[in-house]
PDBQT receptor file of N, H, CA, C and O in Angstrom, charges set to zero:
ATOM      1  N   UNK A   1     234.804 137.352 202.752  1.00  0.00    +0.000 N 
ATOM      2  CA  UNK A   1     233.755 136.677 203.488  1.00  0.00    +0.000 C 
ATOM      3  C   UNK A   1     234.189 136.537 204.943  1.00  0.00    +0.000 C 
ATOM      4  O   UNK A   1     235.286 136.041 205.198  1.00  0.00    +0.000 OA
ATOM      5  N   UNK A   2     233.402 136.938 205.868  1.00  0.00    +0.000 N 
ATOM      6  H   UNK A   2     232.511 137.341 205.661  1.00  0.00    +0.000 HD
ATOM      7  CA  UNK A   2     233.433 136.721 207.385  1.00  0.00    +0.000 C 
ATOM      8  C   UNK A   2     233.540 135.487 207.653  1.00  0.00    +0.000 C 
ATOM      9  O   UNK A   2     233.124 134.767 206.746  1.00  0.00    +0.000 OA
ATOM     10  N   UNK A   3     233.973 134.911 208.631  1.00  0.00    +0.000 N 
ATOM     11  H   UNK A   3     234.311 135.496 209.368  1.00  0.00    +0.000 HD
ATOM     12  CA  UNK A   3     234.065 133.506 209.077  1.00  0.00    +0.000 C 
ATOM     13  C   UNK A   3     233.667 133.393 210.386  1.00  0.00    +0.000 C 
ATOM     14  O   UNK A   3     234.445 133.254 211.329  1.00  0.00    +0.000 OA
ATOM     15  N   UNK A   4     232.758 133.435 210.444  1.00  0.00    +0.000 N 
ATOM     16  H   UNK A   4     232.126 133.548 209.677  1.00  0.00    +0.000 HD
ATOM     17  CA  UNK A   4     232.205 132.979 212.083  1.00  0.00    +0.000 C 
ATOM     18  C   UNK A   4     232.946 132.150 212.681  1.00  0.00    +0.000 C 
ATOM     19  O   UNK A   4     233.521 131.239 212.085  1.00  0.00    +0.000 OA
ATOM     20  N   UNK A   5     233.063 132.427 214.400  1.00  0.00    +0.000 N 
ATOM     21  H   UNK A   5     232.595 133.167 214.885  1.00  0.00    +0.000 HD
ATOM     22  CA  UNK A   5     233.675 131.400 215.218  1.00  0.00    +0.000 C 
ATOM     23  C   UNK A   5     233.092 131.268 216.119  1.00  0.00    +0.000 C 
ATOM     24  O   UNK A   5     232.387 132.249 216.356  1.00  0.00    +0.000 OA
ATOM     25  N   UNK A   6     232.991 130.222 217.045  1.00  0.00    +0.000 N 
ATOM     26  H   UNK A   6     233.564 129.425 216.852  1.00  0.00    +0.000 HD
ATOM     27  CA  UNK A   6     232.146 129.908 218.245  1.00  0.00    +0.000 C 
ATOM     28  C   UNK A   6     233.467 129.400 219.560  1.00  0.00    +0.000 C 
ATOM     29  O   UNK A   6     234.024 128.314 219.401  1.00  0.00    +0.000 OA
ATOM     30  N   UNK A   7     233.758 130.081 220.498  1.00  0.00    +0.000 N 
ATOM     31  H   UNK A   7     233.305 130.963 220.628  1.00  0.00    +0.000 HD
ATOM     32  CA  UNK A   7     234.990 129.494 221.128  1.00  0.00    +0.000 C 
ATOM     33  C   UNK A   7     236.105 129.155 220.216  1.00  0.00    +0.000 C 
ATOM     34  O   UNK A   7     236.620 128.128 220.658  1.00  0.00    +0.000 OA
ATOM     35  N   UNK A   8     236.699 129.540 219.171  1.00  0.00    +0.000 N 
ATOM     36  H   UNK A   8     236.281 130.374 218.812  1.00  0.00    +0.000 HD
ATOM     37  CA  UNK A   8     237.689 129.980 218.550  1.00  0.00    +0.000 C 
ATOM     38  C   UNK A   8     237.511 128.784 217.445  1.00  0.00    +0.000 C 
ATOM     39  O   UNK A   8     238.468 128.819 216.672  1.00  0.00    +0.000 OA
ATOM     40  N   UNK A   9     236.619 127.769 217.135  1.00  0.00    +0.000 N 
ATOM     41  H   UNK A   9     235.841 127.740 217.763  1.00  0.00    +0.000 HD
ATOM     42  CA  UNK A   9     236.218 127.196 216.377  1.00  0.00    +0.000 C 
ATOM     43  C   UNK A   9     235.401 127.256 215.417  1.00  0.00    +0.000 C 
ATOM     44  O   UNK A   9     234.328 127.760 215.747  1.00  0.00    +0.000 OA
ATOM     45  N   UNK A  10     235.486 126.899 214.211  1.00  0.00    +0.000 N 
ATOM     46  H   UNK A  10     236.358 126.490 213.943  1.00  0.00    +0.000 HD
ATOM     47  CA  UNK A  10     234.478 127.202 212.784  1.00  0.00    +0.000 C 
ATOM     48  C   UNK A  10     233.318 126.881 213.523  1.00  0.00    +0.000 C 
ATOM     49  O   UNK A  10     233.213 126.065 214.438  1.00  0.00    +0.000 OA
ATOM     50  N   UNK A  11     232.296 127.753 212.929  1.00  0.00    +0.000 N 
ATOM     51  H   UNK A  11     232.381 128.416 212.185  1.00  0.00    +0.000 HD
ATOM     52  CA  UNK A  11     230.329 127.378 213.351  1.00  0.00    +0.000 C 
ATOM     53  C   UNK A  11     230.356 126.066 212.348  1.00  0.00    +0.000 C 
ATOM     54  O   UNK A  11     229.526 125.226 212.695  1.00  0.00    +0.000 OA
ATOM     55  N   UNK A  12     230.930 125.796 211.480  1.00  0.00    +0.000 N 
ATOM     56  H   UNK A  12     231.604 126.479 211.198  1.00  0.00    +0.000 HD
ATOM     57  CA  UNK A  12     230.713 125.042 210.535  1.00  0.00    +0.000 C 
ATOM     58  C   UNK A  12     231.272 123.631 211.178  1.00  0.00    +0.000 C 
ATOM     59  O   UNK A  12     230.526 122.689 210.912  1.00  0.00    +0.000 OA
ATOM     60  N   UNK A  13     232.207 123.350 211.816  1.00  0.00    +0.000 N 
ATOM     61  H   UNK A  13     232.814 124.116 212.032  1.00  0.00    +0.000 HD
ATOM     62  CA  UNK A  13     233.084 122.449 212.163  1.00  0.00    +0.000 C 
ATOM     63  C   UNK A  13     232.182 121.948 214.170  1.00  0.00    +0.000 C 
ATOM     64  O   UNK A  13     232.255 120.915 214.836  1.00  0.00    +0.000 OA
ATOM     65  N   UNK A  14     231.638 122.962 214.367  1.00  0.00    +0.000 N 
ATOM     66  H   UNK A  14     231.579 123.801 213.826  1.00  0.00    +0.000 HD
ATOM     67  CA  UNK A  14     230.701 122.605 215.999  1.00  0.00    +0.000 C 
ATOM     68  C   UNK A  14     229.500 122.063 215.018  1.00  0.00    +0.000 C 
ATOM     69  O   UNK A  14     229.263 120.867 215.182  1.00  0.00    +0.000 OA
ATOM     70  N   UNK A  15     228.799 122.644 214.151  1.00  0.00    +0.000 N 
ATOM     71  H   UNK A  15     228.992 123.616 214.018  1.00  0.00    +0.000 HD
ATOM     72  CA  UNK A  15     227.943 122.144 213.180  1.00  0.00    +0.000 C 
ATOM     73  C   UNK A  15     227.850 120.312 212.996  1.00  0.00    +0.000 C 
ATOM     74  O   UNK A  15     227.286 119.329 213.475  1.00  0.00    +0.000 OA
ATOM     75  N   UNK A  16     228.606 120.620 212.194  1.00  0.00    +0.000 N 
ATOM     76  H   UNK A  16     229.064 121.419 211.805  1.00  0.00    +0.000 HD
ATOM     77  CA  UNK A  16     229.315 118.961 211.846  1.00  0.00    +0.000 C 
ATOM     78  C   UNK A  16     229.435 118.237 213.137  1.00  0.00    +0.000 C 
ATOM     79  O   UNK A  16     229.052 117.124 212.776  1.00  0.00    +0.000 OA
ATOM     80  N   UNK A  17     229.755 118.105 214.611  1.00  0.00    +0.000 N 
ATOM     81  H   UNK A  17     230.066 119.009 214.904  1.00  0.00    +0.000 HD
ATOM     82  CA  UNK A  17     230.312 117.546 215.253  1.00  0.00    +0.000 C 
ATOM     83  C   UNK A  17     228.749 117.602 215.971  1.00  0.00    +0.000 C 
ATOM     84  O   UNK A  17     228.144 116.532 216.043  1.00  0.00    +0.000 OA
ATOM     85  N   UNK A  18     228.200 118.645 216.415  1.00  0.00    +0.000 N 
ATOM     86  H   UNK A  18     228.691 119.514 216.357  1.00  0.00    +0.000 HD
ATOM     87  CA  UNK A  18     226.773 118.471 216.826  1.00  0.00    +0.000 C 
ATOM     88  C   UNK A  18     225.903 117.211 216.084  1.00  0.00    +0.000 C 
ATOM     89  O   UNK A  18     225.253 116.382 216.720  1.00  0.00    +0.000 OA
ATOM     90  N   UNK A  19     226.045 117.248 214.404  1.00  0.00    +0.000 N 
ATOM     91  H   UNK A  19     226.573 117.921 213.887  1.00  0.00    +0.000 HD
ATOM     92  CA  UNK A  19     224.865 116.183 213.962  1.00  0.00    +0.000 C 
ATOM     93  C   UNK A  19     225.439 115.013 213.768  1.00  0.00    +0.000 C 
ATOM     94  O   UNK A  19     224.886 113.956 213.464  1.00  0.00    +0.000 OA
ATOM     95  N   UNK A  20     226.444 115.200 213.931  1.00  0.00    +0.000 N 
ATOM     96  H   UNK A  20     226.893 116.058 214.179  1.00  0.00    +0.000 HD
ATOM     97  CA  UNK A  20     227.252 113.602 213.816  1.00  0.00    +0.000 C 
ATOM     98  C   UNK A  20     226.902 112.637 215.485  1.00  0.00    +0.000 C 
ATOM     99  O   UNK A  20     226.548 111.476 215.692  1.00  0.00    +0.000 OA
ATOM    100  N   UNK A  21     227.276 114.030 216.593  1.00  0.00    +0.000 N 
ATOM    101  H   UNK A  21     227.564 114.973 216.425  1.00  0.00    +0.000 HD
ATOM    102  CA  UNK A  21     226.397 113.117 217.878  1.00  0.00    +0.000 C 
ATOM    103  C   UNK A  21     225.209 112.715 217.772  1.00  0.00    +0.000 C 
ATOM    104  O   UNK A  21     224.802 111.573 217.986  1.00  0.00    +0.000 OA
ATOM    105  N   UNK A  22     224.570 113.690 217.418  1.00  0.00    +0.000 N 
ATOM    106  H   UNK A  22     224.901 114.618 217.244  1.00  0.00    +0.000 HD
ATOM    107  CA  UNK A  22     222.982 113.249 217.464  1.00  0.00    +0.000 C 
ATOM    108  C   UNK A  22     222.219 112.607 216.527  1.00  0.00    +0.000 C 
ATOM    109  O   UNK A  22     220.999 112.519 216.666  1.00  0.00    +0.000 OA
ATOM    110  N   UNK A  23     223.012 111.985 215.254  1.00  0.00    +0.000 N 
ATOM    111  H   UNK A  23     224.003 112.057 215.141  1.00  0.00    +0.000 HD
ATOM    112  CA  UNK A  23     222.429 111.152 214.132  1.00  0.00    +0.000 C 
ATOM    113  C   UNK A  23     222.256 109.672 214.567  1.00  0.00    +0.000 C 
ATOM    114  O   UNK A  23     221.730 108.896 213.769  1.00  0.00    +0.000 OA
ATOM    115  N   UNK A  24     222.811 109.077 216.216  1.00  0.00    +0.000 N 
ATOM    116  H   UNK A  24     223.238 109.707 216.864  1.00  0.00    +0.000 HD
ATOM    117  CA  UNK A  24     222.533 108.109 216.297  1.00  0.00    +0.000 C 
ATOM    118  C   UNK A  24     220.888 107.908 217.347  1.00  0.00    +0.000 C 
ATOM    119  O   UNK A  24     220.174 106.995 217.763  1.00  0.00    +0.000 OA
ATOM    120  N   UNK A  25     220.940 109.145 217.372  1.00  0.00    +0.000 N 
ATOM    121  H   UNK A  25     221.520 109.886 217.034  1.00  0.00    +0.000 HD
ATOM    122  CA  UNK A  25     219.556 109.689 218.853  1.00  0.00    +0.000 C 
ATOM    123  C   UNK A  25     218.411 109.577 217.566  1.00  0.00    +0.000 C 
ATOM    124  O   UNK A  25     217.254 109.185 217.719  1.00  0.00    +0.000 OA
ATOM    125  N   UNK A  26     218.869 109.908 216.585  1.00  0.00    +0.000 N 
ATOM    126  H   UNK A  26     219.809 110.227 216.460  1.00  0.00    +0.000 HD
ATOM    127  CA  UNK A  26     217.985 110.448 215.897  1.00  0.00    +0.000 C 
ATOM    128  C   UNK A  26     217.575 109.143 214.771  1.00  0.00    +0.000 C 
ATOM    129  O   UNK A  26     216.468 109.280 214.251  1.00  0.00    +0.000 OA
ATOM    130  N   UNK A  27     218.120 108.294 214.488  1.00  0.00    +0.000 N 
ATOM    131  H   UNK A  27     219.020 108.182 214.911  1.00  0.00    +0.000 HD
ATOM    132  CA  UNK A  27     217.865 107.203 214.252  1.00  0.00    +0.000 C 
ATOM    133  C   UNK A  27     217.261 106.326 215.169  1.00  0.00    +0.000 C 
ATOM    134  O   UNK A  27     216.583 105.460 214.617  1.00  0.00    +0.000 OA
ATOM    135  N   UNK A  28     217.288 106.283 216.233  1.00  0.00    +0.000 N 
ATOM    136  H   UNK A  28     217.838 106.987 216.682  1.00  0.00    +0.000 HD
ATOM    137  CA  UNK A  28     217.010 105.579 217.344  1.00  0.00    +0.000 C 
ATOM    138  C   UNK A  28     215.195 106.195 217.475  1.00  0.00    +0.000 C 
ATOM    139  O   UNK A  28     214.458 105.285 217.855  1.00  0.00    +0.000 OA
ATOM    140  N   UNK A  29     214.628 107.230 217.279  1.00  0.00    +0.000 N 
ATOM    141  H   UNK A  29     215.227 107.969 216.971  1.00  0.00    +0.000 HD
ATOM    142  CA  UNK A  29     213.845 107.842 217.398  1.00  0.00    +0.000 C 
ATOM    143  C   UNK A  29     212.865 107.396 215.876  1.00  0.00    +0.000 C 
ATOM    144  O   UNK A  29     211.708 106.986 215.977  1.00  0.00    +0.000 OA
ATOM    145  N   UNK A  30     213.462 107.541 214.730  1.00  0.00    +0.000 N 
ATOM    146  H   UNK A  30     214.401 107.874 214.647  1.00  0.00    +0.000 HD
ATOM    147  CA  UNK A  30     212.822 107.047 213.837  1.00  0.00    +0.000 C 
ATOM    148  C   UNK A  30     212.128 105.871 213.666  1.00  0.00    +0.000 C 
ATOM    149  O   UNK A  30     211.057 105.686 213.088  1.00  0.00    +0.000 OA
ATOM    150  N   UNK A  31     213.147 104.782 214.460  1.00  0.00    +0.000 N 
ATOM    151  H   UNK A  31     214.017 104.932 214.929  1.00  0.00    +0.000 HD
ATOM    152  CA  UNK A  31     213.054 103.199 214.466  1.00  0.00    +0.000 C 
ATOM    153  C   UNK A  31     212.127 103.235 215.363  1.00  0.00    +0.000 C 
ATOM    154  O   UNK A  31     211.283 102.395 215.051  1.00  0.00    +0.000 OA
ATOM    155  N   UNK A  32     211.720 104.000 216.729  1.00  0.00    +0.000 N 
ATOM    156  H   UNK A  32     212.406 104.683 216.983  1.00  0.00    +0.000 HD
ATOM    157  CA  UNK A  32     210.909 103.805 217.386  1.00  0.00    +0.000 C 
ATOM    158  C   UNK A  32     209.063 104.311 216.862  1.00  0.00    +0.000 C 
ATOM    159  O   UNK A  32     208.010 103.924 217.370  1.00  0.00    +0.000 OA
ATOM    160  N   UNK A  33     209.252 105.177 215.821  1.00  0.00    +0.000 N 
ATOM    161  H   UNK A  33     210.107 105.492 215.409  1.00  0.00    +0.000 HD
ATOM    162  CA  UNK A  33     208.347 105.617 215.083  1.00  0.00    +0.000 C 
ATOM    163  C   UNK A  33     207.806 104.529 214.678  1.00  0.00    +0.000 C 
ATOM    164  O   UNK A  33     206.751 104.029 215.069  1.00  0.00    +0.000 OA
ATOM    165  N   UNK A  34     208.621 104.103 213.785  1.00  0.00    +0.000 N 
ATOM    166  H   UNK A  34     209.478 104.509 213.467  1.00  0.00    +0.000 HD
ATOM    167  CA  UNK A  34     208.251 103.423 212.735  1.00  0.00    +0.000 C 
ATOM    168  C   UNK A  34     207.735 101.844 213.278  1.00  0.00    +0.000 C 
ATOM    169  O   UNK A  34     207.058 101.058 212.615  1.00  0.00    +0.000 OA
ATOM    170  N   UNK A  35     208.281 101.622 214.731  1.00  0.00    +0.000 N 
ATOM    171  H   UNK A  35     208.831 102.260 215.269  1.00  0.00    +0.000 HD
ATOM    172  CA  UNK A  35     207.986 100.277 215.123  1.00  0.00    +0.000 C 
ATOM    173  C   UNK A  35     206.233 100.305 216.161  1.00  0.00    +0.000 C 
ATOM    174  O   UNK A  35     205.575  99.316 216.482  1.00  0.00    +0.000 OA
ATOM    175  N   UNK A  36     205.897 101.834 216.464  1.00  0.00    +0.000 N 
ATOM    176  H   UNK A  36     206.431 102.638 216.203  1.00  0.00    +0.000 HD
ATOM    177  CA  UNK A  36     205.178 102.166 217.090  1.00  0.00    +0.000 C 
ATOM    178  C   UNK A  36     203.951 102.370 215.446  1.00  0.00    +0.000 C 
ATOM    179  O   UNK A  36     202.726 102.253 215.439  1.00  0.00    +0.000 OA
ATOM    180  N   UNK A  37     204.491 102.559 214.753  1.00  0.00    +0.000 N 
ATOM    181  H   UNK A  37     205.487 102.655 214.759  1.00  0.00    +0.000 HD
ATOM    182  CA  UNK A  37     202.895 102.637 213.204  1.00  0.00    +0.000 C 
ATOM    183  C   UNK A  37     202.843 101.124 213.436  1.00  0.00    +0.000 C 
ATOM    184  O   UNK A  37     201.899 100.597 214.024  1.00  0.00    +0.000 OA
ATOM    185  N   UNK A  38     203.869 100.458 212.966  1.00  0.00    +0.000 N 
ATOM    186  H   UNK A  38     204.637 100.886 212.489  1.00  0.00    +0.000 HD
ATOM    187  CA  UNK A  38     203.241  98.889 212.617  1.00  0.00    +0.000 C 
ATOM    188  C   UNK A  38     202.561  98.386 213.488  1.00  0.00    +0.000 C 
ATOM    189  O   UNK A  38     201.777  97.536 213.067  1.00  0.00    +0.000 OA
ATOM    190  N   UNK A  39     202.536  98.667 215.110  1.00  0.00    +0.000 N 
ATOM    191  H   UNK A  39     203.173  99.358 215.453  1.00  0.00    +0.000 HD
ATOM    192  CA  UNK A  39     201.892  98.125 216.341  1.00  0.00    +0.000 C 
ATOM    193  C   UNK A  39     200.424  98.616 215.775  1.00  0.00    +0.000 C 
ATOM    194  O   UNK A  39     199.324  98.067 215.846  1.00  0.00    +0.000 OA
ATOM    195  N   UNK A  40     200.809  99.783 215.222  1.00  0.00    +0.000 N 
ATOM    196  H   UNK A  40     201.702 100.228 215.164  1.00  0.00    +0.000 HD
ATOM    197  CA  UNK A  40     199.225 100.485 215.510  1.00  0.00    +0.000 C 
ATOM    198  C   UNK A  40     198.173 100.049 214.150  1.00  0.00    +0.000 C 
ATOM    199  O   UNK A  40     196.942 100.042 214.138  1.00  0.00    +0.000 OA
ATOM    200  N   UNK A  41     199.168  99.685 212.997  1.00  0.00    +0.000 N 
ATOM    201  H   UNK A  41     200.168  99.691 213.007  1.00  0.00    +0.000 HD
ATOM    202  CA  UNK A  41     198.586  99.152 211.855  1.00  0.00    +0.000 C 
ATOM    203  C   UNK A  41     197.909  97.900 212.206  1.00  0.00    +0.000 C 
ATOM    204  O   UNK A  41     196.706  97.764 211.986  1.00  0.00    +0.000 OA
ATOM    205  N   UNK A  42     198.582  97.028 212.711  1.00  0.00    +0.000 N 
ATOM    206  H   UNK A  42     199.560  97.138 212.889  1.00  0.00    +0.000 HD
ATOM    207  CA  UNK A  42     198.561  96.083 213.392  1.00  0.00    +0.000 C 
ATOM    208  C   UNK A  42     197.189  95.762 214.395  1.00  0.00    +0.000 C 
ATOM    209  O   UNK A  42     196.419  94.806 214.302  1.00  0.00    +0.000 OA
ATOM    210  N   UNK A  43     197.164  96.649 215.168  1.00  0.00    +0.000 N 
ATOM    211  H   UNK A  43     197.789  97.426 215.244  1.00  0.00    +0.000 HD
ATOM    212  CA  UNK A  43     195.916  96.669 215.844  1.00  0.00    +0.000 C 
ATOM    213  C   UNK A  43     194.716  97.092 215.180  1.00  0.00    +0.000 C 
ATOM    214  O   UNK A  43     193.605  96.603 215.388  1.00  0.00    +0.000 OA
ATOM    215  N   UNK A  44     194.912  97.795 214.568  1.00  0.00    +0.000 N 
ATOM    216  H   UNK A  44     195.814  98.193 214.399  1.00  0.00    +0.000 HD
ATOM    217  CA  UNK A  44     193.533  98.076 213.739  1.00  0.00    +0.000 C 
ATOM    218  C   UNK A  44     192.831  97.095 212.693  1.00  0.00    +0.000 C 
ATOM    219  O   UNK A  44     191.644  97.070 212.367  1.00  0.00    +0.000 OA
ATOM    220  N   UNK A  45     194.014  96.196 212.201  1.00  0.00    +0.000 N 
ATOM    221  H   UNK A  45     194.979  96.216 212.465  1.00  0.00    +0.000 HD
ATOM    222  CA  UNK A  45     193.477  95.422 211.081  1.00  0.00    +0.000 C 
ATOM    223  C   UNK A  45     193.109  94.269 212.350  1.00  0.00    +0.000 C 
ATOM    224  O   UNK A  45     192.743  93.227 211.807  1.00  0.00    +0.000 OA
ATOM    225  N   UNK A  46     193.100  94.184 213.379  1.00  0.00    +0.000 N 
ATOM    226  H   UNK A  46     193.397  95.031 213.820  1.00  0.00    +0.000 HD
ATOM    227  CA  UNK A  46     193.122  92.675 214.194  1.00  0.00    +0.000 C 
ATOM    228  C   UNK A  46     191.560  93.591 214.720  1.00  0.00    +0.000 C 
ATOM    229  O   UNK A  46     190.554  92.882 214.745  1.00  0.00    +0.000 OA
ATOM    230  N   UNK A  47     191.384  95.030 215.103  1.00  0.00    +0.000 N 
ATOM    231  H   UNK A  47     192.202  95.605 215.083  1.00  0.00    +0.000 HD
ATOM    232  CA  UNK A  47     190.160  95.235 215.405  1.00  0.00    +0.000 C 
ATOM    233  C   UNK A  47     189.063  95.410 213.990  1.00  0.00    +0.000 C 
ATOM    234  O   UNK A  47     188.036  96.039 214.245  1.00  0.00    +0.000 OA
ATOM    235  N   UNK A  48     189.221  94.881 212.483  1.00  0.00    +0.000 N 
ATOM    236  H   UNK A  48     190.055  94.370 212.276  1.00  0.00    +0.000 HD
ATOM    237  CA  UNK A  48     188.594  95.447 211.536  1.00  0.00    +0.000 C 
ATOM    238  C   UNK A  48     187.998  93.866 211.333  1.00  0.00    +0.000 C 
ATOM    239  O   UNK A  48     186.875  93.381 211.197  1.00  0.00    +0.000 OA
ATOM    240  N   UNK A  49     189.255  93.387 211.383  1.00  0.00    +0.000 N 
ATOM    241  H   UNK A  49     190.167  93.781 211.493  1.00  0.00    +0.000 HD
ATOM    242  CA  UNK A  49     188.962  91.762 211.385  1.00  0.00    +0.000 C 
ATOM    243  C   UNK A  49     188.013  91.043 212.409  1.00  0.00    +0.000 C 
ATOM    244  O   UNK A  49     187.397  89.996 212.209  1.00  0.00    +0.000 OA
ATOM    245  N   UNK A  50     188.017  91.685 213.355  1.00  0.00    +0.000 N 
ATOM    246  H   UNK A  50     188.517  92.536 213.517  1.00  0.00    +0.000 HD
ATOM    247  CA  UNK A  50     187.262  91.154 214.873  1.00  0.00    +0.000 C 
ATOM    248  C   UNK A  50     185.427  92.046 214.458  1.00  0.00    +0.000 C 
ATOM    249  O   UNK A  50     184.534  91.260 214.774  1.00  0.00    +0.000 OA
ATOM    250  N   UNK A  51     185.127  92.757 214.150  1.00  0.00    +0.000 N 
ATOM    251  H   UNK A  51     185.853  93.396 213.894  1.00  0.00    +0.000 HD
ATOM    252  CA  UNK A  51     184.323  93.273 213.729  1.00  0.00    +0.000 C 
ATOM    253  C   UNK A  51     183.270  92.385 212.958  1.00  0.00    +0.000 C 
ATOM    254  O   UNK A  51     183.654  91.712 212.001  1.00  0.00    +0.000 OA
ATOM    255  N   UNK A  52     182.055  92.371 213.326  1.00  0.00    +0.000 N 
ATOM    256  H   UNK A  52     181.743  92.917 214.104  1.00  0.00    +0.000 HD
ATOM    257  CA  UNK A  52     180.869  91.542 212.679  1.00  0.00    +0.000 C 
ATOM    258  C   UNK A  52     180.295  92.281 211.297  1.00  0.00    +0.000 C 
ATOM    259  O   UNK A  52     179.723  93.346 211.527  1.00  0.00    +0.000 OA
ATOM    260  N   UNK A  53     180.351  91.941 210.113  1.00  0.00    +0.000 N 
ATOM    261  H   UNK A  53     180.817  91.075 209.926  1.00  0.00    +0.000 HD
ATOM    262  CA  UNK A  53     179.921  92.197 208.931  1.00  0.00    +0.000 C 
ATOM    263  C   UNK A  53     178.791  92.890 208.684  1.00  0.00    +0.000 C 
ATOM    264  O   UNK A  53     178.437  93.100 207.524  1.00  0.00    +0.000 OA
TER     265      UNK A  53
């Protein structure tokens, strides 16, 4: 089996070290998702509620 290298390092080992930086970007991004639905859940039930029957 071939072993790829990237600058004399495993692809596998820049791999690993790439998502390990960016798993905290990337959490940070989710939380902002997820805090941006509830705003929006949020507003809709306050405009469903405000609404005349």
């Amino acid at each position: 089996m071939i072993a790829f290298h990237i600058a004399g390092l495993p692809v596998e080992e820049i791999l690993l070290a790439a998502v390990a930086a960016a798993s905290p970007v990337i959490a940070l991004i989710g939380w902002e998702v997820s805090s941006r639905v509830k705003r929006f859940k949020a507003f809709v039930r306050r405009r469903a509620a405000d609404q005349p029957p």
